[in-house]
N, C-alpha and C positions, 0 to 999 in steps of 0.2 A: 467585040460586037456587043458583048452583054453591058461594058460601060457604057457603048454607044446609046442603047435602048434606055440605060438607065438615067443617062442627062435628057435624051427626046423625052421622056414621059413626065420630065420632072417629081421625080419617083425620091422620098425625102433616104435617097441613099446615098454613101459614097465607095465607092470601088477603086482601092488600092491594091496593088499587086507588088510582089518581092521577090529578087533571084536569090534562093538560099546557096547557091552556090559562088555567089558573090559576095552574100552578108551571113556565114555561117553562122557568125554569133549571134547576131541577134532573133536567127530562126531554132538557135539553141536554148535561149534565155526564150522566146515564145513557144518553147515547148513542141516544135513543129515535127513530129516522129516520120511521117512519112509527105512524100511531095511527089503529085500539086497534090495541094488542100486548101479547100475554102474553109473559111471559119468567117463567123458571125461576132460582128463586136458591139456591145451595147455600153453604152455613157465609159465606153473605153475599158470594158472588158470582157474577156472573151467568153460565148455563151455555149456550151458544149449539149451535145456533141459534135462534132465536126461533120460539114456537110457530106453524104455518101450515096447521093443520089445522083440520077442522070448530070451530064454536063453540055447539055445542048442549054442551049441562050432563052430557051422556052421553059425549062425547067426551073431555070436559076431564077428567072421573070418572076413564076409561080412562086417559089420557095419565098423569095422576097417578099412580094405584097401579102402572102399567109402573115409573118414575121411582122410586117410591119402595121398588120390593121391587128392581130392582135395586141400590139402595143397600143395600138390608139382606143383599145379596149379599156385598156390596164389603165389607161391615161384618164377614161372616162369615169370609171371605176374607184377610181382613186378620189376623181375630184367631189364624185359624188357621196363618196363616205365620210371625206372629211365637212362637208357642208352639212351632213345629216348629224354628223357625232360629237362632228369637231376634234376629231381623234384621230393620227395615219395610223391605216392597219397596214399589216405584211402584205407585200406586194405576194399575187397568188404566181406559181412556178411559172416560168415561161420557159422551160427547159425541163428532160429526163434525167436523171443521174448516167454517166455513162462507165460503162465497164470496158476500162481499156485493156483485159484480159481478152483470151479463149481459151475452147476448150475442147482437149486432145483426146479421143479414144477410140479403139480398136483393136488390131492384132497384127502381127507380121508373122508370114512364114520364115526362117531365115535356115542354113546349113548349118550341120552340126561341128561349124568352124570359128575362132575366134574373128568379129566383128561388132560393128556400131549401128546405132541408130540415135539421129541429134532431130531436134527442134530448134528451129531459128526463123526469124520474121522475113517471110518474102512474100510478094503479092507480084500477079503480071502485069495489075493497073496505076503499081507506086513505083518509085525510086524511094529506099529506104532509107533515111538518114542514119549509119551505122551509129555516130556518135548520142542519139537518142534511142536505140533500142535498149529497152530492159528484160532481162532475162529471168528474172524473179519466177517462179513456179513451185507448184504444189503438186504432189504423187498421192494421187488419190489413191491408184492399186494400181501395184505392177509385178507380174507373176509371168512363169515361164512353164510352157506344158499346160495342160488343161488343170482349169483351174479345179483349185482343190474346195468342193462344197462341204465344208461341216453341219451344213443341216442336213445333208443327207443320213440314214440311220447307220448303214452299213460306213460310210467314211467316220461319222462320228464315233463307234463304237471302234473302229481302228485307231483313231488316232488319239482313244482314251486311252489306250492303253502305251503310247511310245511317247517318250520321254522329252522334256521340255527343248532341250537342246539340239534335237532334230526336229524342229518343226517352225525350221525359219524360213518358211514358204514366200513368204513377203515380206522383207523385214522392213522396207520402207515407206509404204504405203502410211496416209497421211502426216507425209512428213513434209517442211514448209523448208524452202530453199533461197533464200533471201540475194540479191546486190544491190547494194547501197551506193555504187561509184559504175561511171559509164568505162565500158570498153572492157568489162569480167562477165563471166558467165560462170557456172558449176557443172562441172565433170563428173560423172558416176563413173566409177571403175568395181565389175559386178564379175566374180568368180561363181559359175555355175556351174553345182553337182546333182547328177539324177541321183535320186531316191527311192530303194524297193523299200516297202514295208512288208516283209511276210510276217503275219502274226500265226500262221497254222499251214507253213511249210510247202509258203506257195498256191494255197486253195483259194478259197471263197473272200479269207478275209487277207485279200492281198492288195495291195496299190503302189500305184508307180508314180511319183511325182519329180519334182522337183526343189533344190532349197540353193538358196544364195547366198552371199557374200558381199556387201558393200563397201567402199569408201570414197568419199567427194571431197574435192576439192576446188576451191574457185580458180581461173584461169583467168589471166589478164589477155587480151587483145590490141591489136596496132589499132592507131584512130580509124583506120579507113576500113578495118575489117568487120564484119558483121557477127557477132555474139552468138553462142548456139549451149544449147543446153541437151552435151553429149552424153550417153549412155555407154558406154563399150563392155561390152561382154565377151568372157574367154569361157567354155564350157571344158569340163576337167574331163579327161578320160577315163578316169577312177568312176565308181559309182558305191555309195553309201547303201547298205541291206543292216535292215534292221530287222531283226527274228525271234521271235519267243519261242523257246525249244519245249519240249512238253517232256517229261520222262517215261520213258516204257516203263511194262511193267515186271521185266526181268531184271531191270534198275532196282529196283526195291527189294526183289529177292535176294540179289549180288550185297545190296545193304546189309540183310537180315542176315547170311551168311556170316558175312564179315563183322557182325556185333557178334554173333554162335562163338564164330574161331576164335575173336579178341577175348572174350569172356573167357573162354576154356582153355586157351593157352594163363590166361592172369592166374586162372585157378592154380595150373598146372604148376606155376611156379610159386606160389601161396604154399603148395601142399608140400614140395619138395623142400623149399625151404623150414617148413616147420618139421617137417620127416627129419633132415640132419640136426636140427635142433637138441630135438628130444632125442635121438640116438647120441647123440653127444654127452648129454646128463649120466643118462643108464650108465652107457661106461664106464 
């Protein structure tokens, strides 16, 4: 219908269509990640972003002649500069830059059982072409249990005081996850241990978090499969306490004692030894 309208108006467009299911490669080598997709081609190449609006015959109408009297803008623009200067300027954008990414965040409740959570491209308005999805991503921050605020005074002053190597609360966060070749993805494999921090025996300056364990690796996929960027997590039934113990003050007595009794037994044996000494001479 929408060619239809587009030859009745003599509308300076042409309307081609392609079964990517028929011409895989060539909707591979066009870059065409999800289907249908309209795309916009200008002196034969393609002008992104990709159309993502209504698909009724009235929209596409619209979108078109926007697209196309702004070129006859450009056209005007153009002619007029070089007549005034004699000089071609850059052509001004006729396009957005488009971010073929998104962007993931939230929280999940899950049981205190080993399980996953993956990201992978699905929409209920595409068929996704498996062999162009890319899985590339970025972990801005990923934490388990409530997150842990070091601006806060009471958490900062806790966790001045414990030791560098429990305090891998996030160890992955800003880290960049690259594929470079279609049909791989990256795997986290995430070992999770709770964390008590008692600094004073359980009281006031106490906290209960969390710390992890990572290691990733990239996974290859069949063509036909769809890519997914898995997290699996196993949480340990063990749990890490870390505690600053304070010493009573019958400890330091028990101390004092025990330098009293060492000194006086060293004497003791000082004195007896020089007693048979000298008794030894005389005789």
């Amino acid at each position: 219908m929408f060619a239809e309208d587009v030859e009745k108006e003599n509308m300076p467009l042409k309307v081609a269509g392609i079964d990517c299911t028929q011409n895989a490669n060539t909707c591979r080598s066009a870059k065409i990640m999800a289907f249908p997709c309209i795309r916009w081609y200008q002196n034969g190449e393609p002008v992104s972003p990709d159309y993502k609006q209504d698909r009724t015959v009235a929209a596409l109408k619209g979108f078109s002649k926007r697209k196309i009297e702004l070129l006859e803008r450009y056209k005007d623009w153009e002619k007029n500069s070089k007549t005034k200067t004699g000089v071609e300027r850059a052509a001004p954008s006729t396009s957005r830059p488009e971010n073929p990414g998104c962007q993931v965040s939230g929280h999940l409740l899950v049981n205190r059982v080993p399980g996953n959570f993956h990201v992978e491209a699905r929409s209920k308005n595409h068929n996704l072409n498996a062999a162009m999805t890319n899985l590339t991503h970025r972990v801005n921050h990923l934490s388990f249990g409530d997150e842990v605020n070091s601006k806060n005074y009471k958490t900062k002053r806790i966790l001045k005081q414990v030791p560098e190597e429990h305090k891998q609360f996030n160890p992955i966060d800003d880290s960049m996850y690259f594929t470079k070749d279609f049909h791989q993805a990256w795997h986290h494999y995430i070992k999770v241990v709770s964390t008590h921090l008692e600094l004073d025996g359980g009281g006031k300056n106490s906290l209960m978090t969390y710390q992890f364990l990572e290691q990733s690796q990239i996974v290859h996929y069949d063509e036909e499969a769809v890519p997914e960027a898995r997290f699996s997590y196993d949480i340990s039934p063990m749990s890490v306490v870390v505690q600053k113990e304070g010493r009573k003050w019958y400890d330091y007595l028990t101390s004092l004692c025990a330098i009293i009794g060492g000194s006086f037994t060293t004497l003791g044996l000082i004195d007896a030894s020089l007693y048979k000494m000298f008794k030894a001479k005389k005789s």
